[in-house]
Short mmCIF file of the C-alpha atoms (twelve columns), coordinates in Angstrom:
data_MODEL
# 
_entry.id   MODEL 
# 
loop_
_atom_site.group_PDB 
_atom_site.id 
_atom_site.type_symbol 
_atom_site.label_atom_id 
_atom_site.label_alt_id 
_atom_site.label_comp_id 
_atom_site.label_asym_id 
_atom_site.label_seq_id 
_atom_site.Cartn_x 
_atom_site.Cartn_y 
_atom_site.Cartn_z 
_atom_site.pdbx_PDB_model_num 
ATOM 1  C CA . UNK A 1  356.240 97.498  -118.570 1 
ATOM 2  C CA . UNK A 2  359.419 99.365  -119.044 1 
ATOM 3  C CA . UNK A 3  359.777 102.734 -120.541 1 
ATOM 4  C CA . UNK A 4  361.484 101.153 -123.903 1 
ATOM 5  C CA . UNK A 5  358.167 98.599  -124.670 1 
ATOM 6  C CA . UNK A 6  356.378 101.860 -125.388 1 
ATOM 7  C CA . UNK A 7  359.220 103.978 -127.232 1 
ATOM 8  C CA . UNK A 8  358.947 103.322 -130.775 1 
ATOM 9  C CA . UNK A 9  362.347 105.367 -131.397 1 
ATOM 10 C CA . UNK A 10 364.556 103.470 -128.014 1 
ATOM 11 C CA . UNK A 11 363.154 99.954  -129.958 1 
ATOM 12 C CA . UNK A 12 364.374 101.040 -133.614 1 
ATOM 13 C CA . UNK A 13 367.924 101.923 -131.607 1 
ATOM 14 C CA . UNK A 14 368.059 98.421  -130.082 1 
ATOM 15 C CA . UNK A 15 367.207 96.933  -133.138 1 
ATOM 16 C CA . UNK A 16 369.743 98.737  -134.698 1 
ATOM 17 C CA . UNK A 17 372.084 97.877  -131.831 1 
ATOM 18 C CA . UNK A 18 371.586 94.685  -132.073 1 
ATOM 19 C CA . UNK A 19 371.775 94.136  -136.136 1 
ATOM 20 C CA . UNK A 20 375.572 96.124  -135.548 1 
ATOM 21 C CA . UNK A 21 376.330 93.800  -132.709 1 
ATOM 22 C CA . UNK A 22 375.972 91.099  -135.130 1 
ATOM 23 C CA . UNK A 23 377.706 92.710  -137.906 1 
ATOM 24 C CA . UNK A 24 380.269 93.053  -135.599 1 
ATOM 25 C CA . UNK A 25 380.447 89.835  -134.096 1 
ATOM 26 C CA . UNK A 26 380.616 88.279  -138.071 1 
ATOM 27 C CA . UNK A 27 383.455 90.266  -138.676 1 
ATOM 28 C CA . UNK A 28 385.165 89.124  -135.267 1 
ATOM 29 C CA . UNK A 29 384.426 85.336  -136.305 1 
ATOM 30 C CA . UNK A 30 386.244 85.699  -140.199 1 
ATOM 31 C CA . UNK A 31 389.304 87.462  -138.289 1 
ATOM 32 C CA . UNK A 32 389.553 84.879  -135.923 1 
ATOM 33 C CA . UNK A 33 389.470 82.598  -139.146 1 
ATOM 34 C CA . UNK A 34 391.871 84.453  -140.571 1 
ATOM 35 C CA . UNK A 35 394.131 84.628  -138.063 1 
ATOM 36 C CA . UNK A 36 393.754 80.877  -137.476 1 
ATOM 37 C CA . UNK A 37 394.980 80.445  -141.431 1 
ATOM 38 C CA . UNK A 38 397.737 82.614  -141.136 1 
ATOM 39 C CA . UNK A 39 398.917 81.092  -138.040 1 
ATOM 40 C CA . UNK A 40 398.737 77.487  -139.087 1 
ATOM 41 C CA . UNK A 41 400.486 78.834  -142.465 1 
ATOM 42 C CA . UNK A 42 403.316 80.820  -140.947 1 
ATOM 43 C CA . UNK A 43 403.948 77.114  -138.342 1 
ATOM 44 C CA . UNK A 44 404.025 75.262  -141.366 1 
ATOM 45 C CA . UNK A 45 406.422 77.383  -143.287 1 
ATOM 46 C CA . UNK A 46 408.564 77.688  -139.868 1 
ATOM 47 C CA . UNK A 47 408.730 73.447  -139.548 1 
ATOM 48 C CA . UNK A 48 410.044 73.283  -142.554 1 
ATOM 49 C CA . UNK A 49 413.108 75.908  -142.338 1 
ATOM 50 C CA . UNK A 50 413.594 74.286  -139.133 1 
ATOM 51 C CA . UNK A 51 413.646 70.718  -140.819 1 
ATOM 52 C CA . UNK A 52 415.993 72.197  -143.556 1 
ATOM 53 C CA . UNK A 53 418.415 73.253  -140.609 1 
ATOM 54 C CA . UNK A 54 417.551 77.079  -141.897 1 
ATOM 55 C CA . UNK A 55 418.772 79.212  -139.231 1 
ATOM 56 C CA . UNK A 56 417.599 82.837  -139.549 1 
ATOM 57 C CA . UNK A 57 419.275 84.511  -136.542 1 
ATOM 58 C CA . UNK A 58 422.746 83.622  -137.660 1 
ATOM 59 C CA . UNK A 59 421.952 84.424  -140.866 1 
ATOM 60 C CA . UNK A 60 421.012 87.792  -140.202 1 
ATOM 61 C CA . UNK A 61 423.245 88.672  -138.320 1 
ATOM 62 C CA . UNK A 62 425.872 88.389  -140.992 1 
ATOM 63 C CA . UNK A 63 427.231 92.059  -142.270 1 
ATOM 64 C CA . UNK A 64 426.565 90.500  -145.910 1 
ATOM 65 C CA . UNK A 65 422.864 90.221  -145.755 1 
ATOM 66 C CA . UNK A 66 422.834 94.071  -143.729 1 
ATOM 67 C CA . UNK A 67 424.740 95.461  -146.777 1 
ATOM 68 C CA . UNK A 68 422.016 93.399  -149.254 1 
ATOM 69 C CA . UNK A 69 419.467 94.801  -147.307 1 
ATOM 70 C CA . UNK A 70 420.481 98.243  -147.823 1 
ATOM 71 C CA . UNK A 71 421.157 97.675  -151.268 1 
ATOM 72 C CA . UNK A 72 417.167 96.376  -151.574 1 
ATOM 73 C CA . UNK A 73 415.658 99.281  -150.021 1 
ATOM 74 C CA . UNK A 74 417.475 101.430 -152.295 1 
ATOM 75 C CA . UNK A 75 416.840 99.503  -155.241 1 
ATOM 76 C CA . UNK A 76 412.981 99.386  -154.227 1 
ATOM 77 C CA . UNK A 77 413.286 103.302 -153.201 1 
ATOM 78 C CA . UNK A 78 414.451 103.961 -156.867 1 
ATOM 79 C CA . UNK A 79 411.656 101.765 -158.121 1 
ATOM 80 C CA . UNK A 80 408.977 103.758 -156.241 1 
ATOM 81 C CA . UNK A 81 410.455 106.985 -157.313 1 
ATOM 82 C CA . UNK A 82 410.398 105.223 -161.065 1 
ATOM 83 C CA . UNK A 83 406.700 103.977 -160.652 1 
ATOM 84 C CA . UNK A 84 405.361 107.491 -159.241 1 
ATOM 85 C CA . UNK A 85 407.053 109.473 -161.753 1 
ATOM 86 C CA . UNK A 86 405.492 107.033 -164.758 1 
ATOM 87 C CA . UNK A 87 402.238 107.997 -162.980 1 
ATOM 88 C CA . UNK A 88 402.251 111.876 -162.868 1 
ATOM 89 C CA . UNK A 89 403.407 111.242 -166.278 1 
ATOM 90 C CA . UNK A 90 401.034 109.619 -168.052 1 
ATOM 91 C CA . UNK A 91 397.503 110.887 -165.868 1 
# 
């Protein structure tokens, strides 16, 4: 008989082992899931941009939407600031 048959403490650890192995392998499974949905949602979305002749490349590359961009990231930097200061005002 091997050395861990007799060792109450080695067969608590591989129980223990084990019962994370499975934790583990749960929480593999739903990401996989996950990922599956988010895949499938993201192909669905694409097909349809594609269908509406939606081209994102040329779109982006225009200097319009670069200056819009910058204009959103400061707008949403000003909102942060807003949001933090409301915060450390009213805790």
């Amino acid at each position: 008989m091997a050395l861990a048959d007799h060792d109450p403490d080695l067969l608590a650890q591989n129980e223990q082992l084990r019962t994370r192995v499975e934790q583990l392998e749960l929480e593999l499974a739903t990401l996989r899931a996950q990922t599956v949905q988010t895949v499938a949602s993201a192909q669905e979305t694409l097909y349809w941009f594609e269908r509406w002749g939606v081209d994102f490349n040329a779109l982006f590359s225009r200097p319009q939407v670069d200056q819009l961009r910058k204009v959103v990231r400061a707008l949403r930097e000003v909102y942060r600031k807003a949001v933090k200061t409301k915060r450390r005002f009213l805790s």
